[in-house]
C-alpha positions in Angstrom: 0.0 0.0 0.0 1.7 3.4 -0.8 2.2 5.8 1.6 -0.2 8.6 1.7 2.2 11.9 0.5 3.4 14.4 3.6 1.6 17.4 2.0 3.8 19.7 4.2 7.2 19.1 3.2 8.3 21.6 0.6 8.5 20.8 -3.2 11.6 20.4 -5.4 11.8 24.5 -5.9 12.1 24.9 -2.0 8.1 26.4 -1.7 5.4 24.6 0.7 2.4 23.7 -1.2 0.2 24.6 1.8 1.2 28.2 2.4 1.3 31.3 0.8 1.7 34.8 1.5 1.4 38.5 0.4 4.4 39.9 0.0 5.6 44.0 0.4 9.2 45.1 0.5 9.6 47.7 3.4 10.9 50.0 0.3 7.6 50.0 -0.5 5.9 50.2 2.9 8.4 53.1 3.5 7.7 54.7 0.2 6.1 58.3 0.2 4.1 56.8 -2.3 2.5 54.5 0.0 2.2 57.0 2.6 0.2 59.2 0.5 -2.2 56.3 -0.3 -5.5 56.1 0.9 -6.6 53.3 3.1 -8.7 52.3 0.1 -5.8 52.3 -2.2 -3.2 50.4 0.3 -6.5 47.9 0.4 -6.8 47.6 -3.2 -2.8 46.9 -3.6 -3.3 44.1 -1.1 -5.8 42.5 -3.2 -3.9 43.0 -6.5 -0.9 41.4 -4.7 -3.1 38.0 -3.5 -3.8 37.5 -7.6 0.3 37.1 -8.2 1.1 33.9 -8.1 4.5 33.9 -9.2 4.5 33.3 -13.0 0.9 36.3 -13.6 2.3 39.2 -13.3 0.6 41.3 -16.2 -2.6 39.1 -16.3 -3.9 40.1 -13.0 -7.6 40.3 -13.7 -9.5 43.0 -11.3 -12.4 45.3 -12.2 -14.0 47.8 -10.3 -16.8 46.2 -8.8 -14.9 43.1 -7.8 -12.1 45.5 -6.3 -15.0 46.9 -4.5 -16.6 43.5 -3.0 -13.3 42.2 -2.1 -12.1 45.8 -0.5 -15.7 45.5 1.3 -17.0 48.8 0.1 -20.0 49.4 -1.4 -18.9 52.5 -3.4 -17.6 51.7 -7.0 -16.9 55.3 -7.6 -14.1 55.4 -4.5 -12.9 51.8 -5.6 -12.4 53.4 -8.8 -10.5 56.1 -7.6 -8.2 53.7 -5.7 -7.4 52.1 -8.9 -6.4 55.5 -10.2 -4.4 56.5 -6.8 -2.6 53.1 -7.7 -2.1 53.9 -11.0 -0.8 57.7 -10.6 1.8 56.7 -7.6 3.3 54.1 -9.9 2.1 51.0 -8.3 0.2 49.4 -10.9 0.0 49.6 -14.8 -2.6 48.8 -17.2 -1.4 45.4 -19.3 -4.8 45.3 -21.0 -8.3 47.1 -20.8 -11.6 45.5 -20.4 -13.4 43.9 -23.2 -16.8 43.2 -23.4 -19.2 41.6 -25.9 -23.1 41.1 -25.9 -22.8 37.9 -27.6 -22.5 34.5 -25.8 -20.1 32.8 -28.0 -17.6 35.9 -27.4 -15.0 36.2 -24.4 -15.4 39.2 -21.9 -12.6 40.2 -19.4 -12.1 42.8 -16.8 -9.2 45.3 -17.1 -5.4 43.1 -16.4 -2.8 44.8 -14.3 0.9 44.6 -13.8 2.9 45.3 -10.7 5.6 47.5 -11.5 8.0 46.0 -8.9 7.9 42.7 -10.3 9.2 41.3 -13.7 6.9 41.5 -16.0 5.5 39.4 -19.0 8.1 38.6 -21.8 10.9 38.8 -18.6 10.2 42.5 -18.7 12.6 44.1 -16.2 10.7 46.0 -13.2 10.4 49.9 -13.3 9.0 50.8 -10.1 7.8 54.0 -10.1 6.4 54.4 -7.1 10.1 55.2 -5.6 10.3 58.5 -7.8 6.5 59.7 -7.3 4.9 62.1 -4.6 1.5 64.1 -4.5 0.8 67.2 -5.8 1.6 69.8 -3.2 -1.1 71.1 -1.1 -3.5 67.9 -1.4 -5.1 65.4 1.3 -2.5 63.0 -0.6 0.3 64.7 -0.1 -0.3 65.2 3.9 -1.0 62.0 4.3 2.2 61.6 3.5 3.6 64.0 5.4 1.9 62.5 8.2 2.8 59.1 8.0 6.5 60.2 7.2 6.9 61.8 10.5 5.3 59.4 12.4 8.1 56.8 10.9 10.8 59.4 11.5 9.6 59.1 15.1 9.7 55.5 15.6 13.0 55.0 14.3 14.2 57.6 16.5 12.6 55.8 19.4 13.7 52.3 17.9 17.5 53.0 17.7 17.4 55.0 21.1 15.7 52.1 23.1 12.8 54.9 24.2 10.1 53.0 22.7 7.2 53.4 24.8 6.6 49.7 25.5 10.0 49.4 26.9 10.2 52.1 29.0 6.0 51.9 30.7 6.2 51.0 34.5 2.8 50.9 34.7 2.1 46.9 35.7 5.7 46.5 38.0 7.0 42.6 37.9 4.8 40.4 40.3 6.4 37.2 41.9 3.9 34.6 42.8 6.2 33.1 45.1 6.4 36.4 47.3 4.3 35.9 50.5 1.8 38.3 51.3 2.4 41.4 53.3 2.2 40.9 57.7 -0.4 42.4 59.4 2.2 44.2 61.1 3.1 46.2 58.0 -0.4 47.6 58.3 -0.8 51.5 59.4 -3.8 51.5 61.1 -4.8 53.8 63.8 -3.7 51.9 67.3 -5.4 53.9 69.7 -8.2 52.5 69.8 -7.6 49.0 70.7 -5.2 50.0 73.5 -1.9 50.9 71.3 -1.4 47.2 71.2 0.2 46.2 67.6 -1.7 43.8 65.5 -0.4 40.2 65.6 0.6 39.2 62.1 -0.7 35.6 62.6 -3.8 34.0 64.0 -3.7 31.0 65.6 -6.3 28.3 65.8 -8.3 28.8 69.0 -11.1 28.1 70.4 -11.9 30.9 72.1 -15.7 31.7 71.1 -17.5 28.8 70.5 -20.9 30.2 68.7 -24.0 28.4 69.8 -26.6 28.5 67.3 -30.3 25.9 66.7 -28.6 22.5 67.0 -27.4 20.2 69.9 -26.2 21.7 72.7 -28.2 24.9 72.2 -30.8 24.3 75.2 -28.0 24.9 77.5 -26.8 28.3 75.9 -28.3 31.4 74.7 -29.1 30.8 71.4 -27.4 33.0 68.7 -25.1 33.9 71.2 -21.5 33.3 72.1 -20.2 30.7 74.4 -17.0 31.9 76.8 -14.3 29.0 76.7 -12.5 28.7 80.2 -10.1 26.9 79.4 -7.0 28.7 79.8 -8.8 29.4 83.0 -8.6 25.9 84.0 -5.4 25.4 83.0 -3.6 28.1 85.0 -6.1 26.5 88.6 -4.7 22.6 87.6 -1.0 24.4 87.5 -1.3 26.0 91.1 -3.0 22.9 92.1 0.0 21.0 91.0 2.6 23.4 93.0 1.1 23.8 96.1 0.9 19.7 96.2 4.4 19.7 95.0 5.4 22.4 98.0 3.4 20.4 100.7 5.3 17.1 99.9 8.5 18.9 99.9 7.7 20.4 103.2 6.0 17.1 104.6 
C-alpha cells in the first residue's frame, strides 16, 4: 500500500504547497508613495498582490466592482479612484483594458494589471515607479504623506534609542507569585483605639468563642449567642494545684 504523501514538506523548488503569503518590500511600505495612499488604495494593492502567483504578473484580472466586493466597500466610484491613486503613484500599470461583448459565444474580461516591482511578462525588467512619485503639493495626498512620514521618522528615532514606549512603561511593575503576602504588622492602622497594642501578624487556631446556634447543645446556651471558653482558665487553677501539692510534699 503506498504511503499517503506528507503534504507539508516543501516541493523540489524549495516552496510549501500549503502556504502562501502577500508579499511588500519595506521600500515599499516606506515609500512616500505609499504613505500618501488612501486606506482604500493600500487595500486595493493588497488585493492586487493576493492574484500574483509567481508566473501572472501582467494578467492580474480586477475590475472595479470586484475590487469593490473584495475591498468591502459598497462604493464603485471610491474603488475606482483607488485604482487610479494606484495607477498615478506608480504601483500598478494597465497590461490590458476590459473587453466586453453582448454575444455568448464571445470572451469578456475585466481590465489586467501589472505590478511594476515585479518582472513582467516577456521577462520585462521591473520599473518601479512608485520610488520616484509624490502628491501634488497642497492635497489630502500629499499630507498624508507628510503624516505618516513623520510618524516613521519618530519610531526609528525611538527604535534606535531604546525609548520605545513599551520598553520604558512601569505601569504593571514585575509580580512574583512566590512572594508571601504582606504581615499584618506592616499595616498603618490607627492603634489607639484597641489600646496601642500592635496587631499580631498571625492567628492561631483557637477556640476561644465557641458560637452556639439551633442545634445540639443549644438548650443549655443562649441561642445566637456566644459561648465563653474557660479553658485557659482551668489550665492556669490545675498548675497551682500542681505546686502547692508539690510544696506540701516537699515540706512534709
Amino acid at each position: 500500500m503506498a504511503r499517503p504523501r506528507n503534504r507539508r514538506k516543501p516541493n523540489a523548488t524549495g516552496r510549501s504547497d500549503t502556504s502562501r503569503f502577500v508579499r511588500l518590500d519595506y521600500r515599499i511600505l516606506g515609500s512616500n508613495a505609499y504613505r500618501s495612499l488612501s486606506p482604500n488604495g493600500r487595500s486595493l494593492l493588497v488585493e492586487l498582490v493576493m492574484l500574483y502567483n509567481g508566473e501572472n504578473n501582467g494578467s492580474l484580472y480586477l475590475s472595479v466592482r470586484d475590487g469593490a466586493h473584495r475591498m468591502g466597500v459598497a462604493d464603485l466610484t471610491a474603488a475606482s479612484r483607488a485604482f487610479d491613486d494606484l495607477v498615478a503613484m506608480g504601483f500598478i500599470e494597465l497590461a490590458q483594458e476590459a473587453h466586453f461583448k453582448v454575444k455568448a459565444s464571445e470572451t469578456s474580461r475585466a481590465r489586467c494589471w501589472r505590478l511594476t516591482w515585479l518582472v513582467g511578462p516577456g521577462r520585462t525588467a521591473p520599473s518601479s515607479q512608485f520610488l520616484e512619485r509624490e502628491p501634488e503639493p497642497q492635497t489630502p495626498a500629499r499630507k498624508r504623506m507628510e503624516r505618516g512620514q513623520r510618524a516613521l521618522k519618530a519610531y526609528r528615532k525611538a527604535r534606535d534609542g531604546s525609548k520605545l514606549p513599551v520598553l520604558d512603561c512601569d505601569t504593571i511593575g514585575h509580580f512574583d507569585p512566590d512572594l508571601a503576602p504582606g504581615a499584618v504588622l506592616d499595616s498603618d492602622t490607627p492603634n489607639m483605639q484597641n489600646g496601642s497594642f500592635q496587631p499580631k501578624s498571625s492567628i492561631q487556631d483557637s477556640a476561644t468563642h465557641i458560637a452556639t446556634t439551633m442545634g445540639s447543645g443549644a438548650r443549655r446556651n443562649l441561642i445566637g449567642w456566644w459561648q465563653p471558653d474557660f479553658t485557659p482558665q482551668l489550665a492556669a487553677l490545675t498548675f497551682a494545684a500542681v505546686l502547692t501539692s508539690n510544696h506540701r510534699s516537699m515540706a512534709a
